[in-house]
C-alpha positions as CSV (number, residue, x, y, z in Angstrom):
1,X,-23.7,-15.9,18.8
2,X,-27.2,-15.8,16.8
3,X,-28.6,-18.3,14.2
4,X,-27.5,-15.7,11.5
5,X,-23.7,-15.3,13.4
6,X,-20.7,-16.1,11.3
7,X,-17.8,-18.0,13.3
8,X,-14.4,-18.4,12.2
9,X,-11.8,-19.9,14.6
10,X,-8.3,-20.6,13.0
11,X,-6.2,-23.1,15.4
12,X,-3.1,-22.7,13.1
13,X,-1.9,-22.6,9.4
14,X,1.1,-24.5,8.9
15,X,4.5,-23.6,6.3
16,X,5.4,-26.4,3.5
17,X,7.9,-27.7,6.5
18,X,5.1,-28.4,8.9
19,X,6.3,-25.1,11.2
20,X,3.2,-22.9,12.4
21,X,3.5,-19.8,11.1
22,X,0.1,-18.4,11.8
23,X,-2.5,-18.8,14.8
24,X,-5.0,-19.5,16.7
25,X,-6.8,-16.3,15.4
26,X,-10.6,-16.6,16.5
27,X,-13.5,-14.7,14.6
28,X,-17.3,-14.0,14.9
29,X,-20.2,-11.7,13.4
30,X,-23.2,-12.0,16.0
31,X,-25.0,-10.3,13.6
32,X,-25.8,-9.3,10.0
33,X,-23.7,-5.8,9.5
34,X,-21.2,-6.7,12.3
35,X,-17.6,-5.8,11.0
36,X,-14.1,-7.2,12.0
37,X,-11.1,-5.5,11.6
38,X,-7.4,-7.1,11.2
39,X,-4.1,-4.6,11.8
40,X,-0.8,-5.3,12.5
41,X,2.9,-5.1,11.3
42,X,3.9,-6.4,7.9
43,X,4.1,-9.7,7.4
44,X,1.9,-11.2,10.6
45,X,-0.2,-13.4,8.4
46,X,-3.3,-10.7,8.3
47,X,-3.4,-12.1,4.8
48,X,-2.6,-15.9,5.4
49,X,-5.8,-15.4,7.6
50,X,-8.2,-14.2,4.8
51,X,-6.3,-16.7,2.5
52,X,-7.4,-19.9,4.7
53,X,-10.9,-18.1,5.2
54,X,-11.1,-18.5,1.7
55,X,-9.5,-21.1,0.6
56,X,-6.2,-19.5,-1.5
57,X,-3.5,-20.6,1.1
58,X,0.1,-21.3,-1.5
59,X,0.2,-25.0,-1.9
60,X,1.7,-27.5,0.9
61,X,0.6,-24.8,3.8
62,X,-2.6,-26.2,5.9
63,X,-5.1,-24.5,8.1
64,X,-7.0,-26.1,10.8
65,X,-10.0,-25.0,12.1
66,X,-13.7,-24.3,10.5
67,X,-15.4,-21.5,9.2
68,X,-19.6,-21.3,10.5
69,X,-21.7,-19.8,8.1
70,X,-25.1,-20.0,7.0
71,X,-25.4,-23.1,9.1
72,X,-22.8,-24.8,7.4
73,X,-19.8,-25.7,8.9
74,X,-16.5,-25.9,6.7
75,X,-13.3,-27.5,7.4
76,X,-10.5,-24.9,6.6
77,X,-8.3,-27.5,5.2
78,X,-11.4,-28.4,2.6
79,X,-10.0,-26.0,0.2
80,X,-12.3,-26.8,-2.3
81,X,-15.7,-26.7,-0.3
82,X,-14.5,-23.3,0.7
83,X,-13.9,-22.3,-2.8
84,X,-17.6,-23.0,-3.0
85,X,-18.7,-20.5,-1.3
86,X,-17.6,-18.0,-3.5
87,X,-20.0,-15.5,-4.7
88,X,-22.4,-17.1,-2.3
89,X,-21.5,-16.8,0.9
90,X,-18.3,-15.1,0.9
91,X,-16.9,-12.7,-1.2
92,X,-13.5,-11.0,-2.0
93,X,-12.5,-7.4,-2.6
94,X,-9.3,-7.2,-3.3
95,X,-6.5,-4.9,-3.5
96,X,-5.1,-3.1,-6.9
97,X,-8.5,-2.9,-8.4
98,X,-7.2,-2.5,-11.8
99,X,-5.4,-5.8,-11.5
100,X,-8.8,-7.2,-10.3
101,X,-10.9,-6.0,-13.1
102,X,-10.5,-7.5,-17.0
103,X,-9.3,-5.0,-18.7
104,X,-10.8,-6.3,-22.1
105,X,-14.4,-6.6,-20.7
106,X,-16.9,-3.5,-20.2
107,X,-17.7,-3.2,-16.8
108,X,-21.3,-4.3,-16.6
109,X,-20.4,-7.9,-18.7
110,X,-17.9,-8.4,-16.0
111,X,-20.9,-7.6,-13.2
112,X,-23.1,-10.0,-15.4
113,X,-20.4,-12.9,-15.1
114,X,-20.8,-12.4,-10.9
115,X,-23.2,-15.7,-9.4
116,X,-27.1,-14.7,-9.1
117,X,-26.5,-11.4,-10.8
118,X,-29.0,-9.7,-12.8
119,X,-29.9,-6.4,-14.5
120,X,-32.0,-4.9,-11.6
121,X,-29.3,-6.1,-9.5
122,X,-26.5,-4.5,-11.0
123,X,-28.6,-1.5,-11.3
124,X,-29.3,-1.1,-7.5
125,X,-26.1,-1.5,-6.8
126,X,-24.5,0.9,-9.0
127,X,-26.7,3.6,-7.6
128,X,-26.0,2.6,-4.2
129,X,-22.6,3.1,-4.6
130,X,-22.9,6.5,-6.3
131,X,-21.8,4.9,-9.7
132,X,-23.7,6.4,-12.8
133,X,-25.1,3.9,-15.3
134,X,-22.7,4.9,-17.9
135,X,-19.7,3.1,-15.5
136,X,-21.7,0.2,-16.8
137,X,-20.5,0.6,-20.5
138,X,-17.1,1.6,-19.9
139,X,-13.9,-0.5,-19.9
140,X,-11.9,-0.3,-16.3
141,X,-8.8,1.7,-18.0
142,X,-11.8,4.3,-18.6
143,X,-12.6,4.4,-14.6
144,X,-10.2,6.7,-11.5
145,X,-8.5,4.5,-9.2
146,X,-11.6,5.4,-6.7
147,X,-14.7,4.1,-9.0
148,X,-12.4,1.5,-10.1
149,X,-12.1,0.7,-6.4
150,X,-15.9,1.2,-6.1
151,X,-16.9,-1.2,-8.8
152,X,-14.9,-3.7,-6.5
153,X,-17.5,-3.3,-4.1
154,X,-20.8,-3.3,-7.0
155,X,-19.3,-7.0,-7.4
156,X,-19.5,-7.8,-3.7
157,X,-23.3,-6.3,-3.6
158,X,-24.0,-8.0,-6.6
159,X,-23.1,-11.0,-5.7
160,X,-26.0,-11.6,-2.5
161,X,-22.4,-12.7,-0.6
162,X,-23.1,-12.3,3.5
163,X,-19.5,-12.1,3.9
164,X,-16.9,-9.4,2.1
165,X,-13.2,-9.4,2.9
166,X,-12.2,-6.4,2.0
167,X,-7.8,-6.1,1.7
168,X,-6.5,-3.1,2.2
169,X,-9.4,-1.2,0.2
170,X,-7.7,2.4,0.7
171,X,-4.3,1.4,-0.1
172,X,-3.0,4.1,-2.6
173,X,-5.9,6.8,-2.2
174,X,-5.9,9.8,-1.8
175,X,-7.8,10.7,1.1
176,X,-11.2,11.8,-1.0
177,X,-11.3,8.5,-2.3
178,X,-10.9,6.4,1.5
179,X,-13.5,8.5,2.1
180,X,-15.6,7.1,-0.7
181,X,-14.1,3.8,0.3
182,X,-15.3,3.5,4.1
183,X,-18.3,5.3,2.6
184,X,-19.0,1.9,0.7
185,X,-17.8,-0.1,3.2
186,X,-20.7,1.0,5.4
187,X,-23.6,0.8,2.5
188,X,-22.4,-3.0,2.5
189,X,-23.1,-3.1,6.4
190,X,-26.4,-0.9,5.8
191,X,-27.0,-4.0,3.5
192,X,-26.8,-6.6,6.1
193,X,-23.0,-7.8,4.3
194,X,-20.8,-8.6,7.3
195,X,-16.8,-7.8,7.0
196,X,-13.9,-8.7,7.3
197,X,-11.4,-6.0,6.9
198,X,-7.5,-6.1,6.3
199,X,-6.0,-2.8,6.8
200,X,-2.8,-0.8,7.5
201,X,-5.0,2.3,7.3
202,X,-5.3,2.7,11.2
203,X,-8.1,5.9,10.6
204,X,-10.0,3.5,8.5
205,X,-9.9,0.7,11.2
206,X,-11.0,3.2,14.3
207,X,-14.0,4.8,11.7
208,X,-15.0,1.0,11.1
209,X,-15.9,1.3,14.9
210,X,-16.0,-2.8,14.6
211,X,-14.3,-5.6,16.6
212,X,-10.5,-5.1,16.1
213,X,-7.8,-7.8,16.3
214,X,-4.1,-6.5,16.4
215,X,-1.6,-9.1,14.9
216,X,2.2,-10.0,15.4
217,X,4.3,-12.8,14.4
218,X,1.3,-14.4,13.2
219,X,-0.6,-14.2,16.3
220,X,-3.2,-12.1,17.5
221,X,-1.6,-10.5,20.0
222,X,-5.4,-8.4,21.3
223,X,-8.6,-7.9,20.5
224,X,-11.8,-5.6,21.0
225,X,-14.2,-3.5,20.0
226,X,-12.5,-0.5,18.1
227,X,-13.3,2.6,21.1
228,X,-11.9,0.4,23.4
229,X,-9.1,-0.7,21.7
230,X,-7.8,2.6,20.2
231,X,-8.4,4.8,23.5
232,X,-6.7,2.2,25.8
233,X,-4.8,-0.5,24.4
234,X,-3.3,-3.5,27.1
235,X,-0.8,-4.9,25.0
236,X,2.4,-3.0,24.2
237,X,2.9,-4.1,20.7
238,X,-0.8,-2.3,20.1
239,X,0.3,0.7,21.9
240,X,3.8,0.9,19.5
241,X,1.3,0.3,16.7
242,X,-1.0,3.5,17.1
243,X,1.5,5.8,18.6
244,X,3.2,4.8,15.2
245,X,0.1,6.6,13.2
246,X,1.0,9.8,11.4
247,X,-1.6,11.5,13.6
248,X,1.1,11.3,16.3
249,X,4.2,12.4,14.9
250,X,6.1,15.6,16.1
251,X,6.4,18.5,13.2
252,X,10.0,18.6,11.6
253,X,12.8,19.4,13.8
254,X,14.2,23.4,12.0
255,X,17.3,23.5,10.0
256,X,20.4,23.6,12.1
257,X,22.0,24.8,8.6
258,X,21.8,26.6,5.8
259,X,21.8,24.7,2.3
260,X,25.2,24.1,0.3
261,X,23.3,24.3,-2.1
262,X,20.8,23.7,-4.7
263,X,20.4,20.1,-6.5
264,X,17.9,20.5,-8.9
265,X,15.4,23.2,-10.3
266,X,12.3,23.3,-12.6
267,X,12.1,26.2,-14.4
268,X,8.3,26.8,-16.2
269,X,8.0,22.7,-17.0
270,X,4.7,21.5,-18.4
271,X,3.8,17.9,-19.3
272,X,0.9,16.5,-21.2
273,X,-0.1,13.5,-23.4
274,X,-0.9,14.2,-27.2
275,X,-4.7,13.5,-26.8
276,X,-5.2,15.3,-23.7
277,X,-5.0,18.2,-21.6
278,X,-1.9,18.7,-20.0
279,X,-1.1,17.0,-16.4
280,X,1.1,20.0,-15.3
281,X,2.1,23.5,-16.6
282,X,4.4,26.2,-16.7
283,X,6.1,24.3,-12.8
284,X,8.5,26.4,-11.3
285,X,10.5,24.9,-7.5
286,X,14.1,24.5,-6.4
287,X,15.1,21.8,-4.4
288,X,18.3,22.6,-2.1
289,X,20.6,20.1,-0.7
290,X,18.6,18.7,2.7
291,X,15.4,20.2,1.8
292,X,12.4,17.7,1.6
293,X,9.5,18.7,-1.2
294,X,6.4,17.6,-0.8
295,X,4.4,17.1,-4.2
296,X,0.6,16.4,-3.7
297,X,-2.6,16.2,-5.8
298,X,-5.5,13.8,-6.0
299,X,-4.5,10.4,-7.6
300,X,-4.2,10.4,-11.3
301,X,-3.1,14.0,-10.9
302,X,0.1,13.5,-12.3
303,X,2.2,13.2,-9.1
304,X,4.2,10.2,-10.1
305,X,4.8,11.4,-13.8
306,X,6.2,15.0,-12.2
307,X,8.6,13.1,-10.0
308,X,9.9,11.1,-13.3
309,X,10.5,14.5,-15.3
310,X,12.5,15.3,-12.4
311,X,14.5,12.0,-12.5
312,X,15.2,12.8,-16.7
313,X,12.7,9.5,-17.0
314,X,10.5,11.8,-18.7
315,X,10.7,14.7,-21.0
316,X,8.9,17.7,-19.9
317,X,6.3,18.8,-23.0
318,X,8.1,22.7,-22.3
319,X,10.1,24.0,-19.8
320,X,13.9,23.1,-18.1
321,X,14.9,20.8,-15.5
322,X,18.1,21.4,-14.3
323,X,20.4,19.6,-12.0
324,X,23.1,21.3,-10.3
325,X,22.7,24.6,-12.1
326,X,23.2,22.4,-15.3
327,X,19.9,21.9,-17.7
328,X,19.5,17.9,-18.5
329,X,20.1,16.8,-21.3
330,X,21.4,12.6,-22.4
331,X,24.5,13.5,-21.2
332,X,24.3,15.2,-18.0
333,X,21.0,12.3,-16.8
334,X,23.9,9.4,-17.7
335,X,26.8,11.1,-16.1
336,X,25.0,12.1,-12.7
337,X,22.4,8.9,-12.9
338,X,23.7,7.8,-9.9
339,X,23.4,11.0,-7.7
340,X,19.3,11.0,-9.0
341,X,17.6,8.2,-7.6
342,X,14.1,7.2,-7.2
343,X,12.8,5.0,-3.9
344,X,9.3,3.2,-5.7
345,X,6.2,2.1,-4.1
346,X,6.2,-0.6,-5.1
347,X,10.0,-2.7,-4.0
348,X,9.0,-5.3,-6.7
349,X,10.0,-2.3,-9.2
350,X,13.8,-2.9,-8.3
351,X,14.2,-6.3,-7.1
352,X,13.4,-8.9,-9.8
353,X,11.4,-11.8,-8.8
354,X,13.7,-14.8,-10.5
355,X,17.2,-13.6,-8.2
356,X,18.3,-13.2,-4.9
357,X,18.4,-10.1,-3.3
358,X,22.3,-10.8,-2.6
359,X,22.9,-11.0,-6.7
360,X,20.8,-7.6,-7.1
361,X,23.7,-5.8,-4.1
362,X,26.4,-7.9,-6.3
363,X,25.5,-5.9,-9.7
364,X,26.9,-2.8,-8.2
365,X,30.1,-3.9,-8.3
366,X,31.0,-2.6,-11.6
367,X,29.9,1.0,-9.9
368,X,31.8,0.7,-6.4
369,X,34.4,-1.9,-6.5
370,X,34.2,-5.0,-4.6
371,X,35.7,-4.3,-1.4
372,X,34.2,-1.0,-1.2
373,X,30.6,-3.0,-1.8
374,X,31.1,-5.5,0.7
375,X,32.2,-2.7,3.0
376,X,29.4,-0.1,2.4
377,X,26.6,-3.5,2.2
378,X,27.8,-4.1,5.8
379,X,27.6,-0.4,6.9
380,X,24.1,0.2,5.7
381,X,22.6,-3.1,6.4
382,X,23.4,-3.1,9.9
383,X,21.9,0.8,10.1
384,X,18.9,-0.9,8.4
385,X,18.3,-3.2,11.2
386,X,18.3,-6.3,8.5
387,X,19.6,-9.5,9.0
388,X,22.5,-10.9,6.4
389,X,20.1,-14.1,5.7
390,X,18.0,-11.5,3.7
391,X,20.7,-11.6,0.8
392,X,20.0,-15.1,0.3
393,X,16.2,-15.0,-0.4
394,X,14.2,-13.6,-3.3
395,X,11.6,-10.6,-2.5
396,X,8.8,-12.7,-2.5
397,X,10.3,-14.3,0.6
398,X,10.6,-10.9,2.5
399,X,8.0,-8.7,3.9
400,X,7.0,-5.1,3.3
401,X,8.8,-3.5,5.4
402,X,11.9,-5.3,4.8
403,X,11.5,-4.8,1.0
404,X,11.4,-1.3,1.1
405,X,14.4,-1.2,3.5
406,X,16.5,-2.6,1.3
407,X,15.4,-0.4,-2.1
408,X,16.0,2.7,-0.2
409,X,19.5,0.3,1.4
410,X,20.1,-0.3,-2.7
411,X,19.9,3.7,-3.2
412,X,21.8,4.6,-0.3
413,X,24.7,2.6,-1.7
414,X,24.8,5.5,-4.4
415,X,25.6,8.0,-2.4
416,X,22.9,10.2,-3.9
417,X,21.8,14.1,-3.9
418,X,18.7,13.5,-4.5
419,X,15.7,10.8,-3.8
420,X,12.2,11.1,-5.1
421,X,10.5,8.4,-2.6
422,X,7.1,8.1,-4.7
423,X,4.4,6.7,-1.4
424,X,7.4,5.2,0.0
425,X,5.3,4.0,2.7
426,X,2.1,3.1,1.5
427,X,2.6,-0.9,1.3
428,X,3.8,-1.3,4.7
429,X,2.3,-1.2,8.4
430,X,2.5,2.2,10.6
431,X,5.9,1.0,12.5
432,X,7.6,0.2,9.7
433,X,6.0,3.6,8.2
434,X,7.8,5.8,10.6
435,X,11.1,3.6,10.2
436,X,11.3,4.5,6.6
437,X,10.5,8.3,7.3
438,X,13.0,8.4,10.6
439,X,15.8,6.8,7.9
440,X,14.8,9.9,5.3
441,X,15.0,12.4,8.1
442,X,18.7,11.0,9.4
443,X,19.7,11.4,5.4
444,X,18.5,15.1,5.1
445,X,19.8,16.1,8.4
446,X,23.0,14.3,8.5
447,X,23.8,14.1,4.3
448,X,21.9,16.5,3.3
449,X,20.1,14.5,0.8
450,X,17.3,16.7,-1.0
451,X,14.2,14.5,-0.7
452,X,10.9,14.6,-3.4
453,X,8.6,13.6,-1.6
454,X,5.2,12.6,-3.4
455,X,2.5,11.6,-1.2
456,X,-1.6,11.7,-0.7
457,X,-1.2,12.2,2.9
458,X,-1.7,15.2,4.3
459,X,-0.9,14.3,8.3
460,X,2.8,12.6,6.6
461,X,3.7,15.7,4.4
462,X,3.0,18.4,7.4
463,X,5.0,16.6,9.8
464,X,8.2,16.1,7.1
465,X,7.8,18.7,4.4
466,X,9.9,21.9,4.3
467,X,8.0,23.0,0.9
468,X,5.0,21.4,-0.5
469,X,4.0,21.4,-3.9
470,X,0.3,21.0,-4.2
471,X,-0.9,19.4,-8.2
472,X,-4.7,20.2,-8.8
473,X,-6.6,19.9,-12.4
């Protein structure tokens, strides 16, 4: 390694118990530029990893090791001189940029506020991330998901930082914006920043082209330099991983069946906001039983709000949404509720943080009966693949994967017609990915569940779509 190499070797990070839960993961940057790259399933301490690089581990956990940089060499259990570093040394980009970014506070103050920062500064690195200078005056509810995302990365150029972790910085974009994304990526390694890069985005890790480290059970499990690593991995959990990218899946299998049927329709729906133009007009799709409907669109486009009308969450501005032949009205959403379901991103939608995810199964009583709960929870949660100690925890004490298992576990409970599954898969690692789209498959094909299916991703809706509906402004 040279005198301006970065080191970071992580013997282990331990729980509250004193139980290693993470480690040893080891490092390095030989020079200014160089860019490591951490995949892996959900849940095998990628995170925990940039958390004890920066000194964010929850209380009562513990890293050992030391972080090199600059000449300086840090404990990783020295929390606070590694806190010190911020702005400095190191800097963070994280995810959900909105949640990042004060939403009271134009975006240049908010630039201003970054260590060493100064007009000519801020100015540069605007325009070197293709960000005009009127992004400077405007609030972030004013900026798209991808400049928002952008302006993410003005702070880390800003800042003089020689290190950026970047987590997950194409989570939720369409693919226009992860281009714009690995785009500013590599103007920070044209600047001489170093990365460190958490991803479940495998395209964005084998473009990266750095040195890759594949984690499980929170070990790294193999490293290497990205064309070696993608082209021929050693380790089977790596080869699972990528054959596990949508680049590799098999087109739909064809209808063994006709449909019984259809389950919903839009007939000439339109939906806008008072002050603006309208997202969507004059939409006209059925959806029959079994048939999986793609919507697309850029983000922003209105994909999410569409999938609501369709759920009677939203009322169209014009236009009929029917369900079973039947046009919706207060009624007809209450009486059939439970045949209309909706599979979120985001699990934390569902699952409330402050209960178990036992008491959440146990409010369905009142719908199924408690034998027949007890029964069906068994049924499904083995065909999950989910352990019974799940019910006991919250849904901060379970992964990604696991999370959205059990919302679409929740659903299935139902006994729906119908599942929009907004980016069902977007928050969890390629494995788990393909999991959750096998389990839709088995539902269409065996059920005949209808599935909405709203995505950015075009490799996901050709190999699962039957109909795509394509959203553009």
């Amino acid at each position: 390694m040279t005198d301006q190499g970065i080191e970071f070797q992580l013997d282990q990070i331990l729980d509250a118990e004193g139980i290693r839960i993470v480690g040893p993961v080891s490092l390095y940057w030989d020079t200014p530029g160089d860019a490591c790259v951490l995949i892996g399933e959900t849940g095998s301490g990628k995170s925990l990893v940039a958390q004890s690089l920066l000194g964010l581990l929850p209380p009562d956990f513990h890293a050992d090791g030391f972080l090199r940089i600059e000449g300086k060499r840090i404990a990783l259990g020295d929390a606070t001189a590694l806190r010190a570093q911020w702005s400095t040394t190191m800097a963070l980009v994280p995810q959900e940029p909105f949640r990042s970014l004060d939403p009271t506070m134009r975006i240049r103050r908010q630039l201003r506020q970054v260590k060493g920062s100064d007009d000519r500064r801020i100015d540069a690195a605007l325009s070197e991330l293709d960000l005009s200078a009127s992004v400077g005056k405007a609030y972030p509810f004013q900026l798209s998901g991808g400049m928002a995302q952008r302006t993410l990365f003005a702070t880390a150029l800003v800042s003089g930082a020689s290190l950026i972790i970047a987590d997950e910085p194409t989570k939720g974009l369409d693919e226009d914006r992860a281009a714009q994304s690995l785009t500013a990526l590599n103007r920070l390694r044209a600047e001489g920043r170093s990365l460190l890069v958490i991803t479940h985005d495998l395209d964005l890790a084998r473009q990266l082209d750095g040195r890759t480290v594949v984690m499980k059970a929170g070990e790294a499990v193999e490293t290497g330099p990205a064309h070696e690593l993608f082209t021929s991995p050693r380790n089977d959990y790596s080869r699972a991983l990528l054959q596990s990218d949508p680049a590799n899946w098999s087109a739909p299998a064809p209808r063994i069946r006709p449909p019984s049927g259809t389950v919903a329709e839009l007939r000439d729906v339109s939906f806008g906001y008072r002050a603006g133009a309208p997202l969507f007009e004059n939409l006209s799709f059925t959806i029959d039983a079994g048939e999986v409907v793609a919507v697309t669109g850029q983000s922003g486009i209105g994909k999410t709000t569409l999938g609501d009308v369709l759920l009677g969450l939203r009322r169209p501005t014009s236009g009929t949404v029917l369900w079973e032949g039947t046009a919706t009205t207060k009624a007809t959403v209450h009486r059939l509720r439970r045949k209309y379901q909706k599979l979120h991103q985001d699990p934390g939608a569902v699952f409330a943080r402050h209960r178990t995810i036992g008491q959440h199964f146990a409010d369905l009583a009142d719908i199924l009966g408690g034998e027949s709960l007890s029964l069906r929870l068994e049924q499904l949660r083995e065909r999950m693949k989910l352990s019974a100690r799940l019910m006991e925890r919250s849904i901060d004490e379970i992964s990604g994967g696991e999370a959205q298992r059990l919302a679409l576990m929740r659903i299935l409970m139902l006994d729906p017609m119908l599942i929009v599954a907004d980016e069902p898969s977007s928050r969890v690692d390629p494995i788990v990915q393909r999991d959750v789209f096998e389990l839709l498959d088995s539902l269409r094909e065996q059920q005949e569940v209808a599935i909405v299916l709203i995505s950015h991703r075009t490799q996901i809706v050709s190999s699962f779509a039957d109909k795509v509906v394509r959203l553009s402004s």
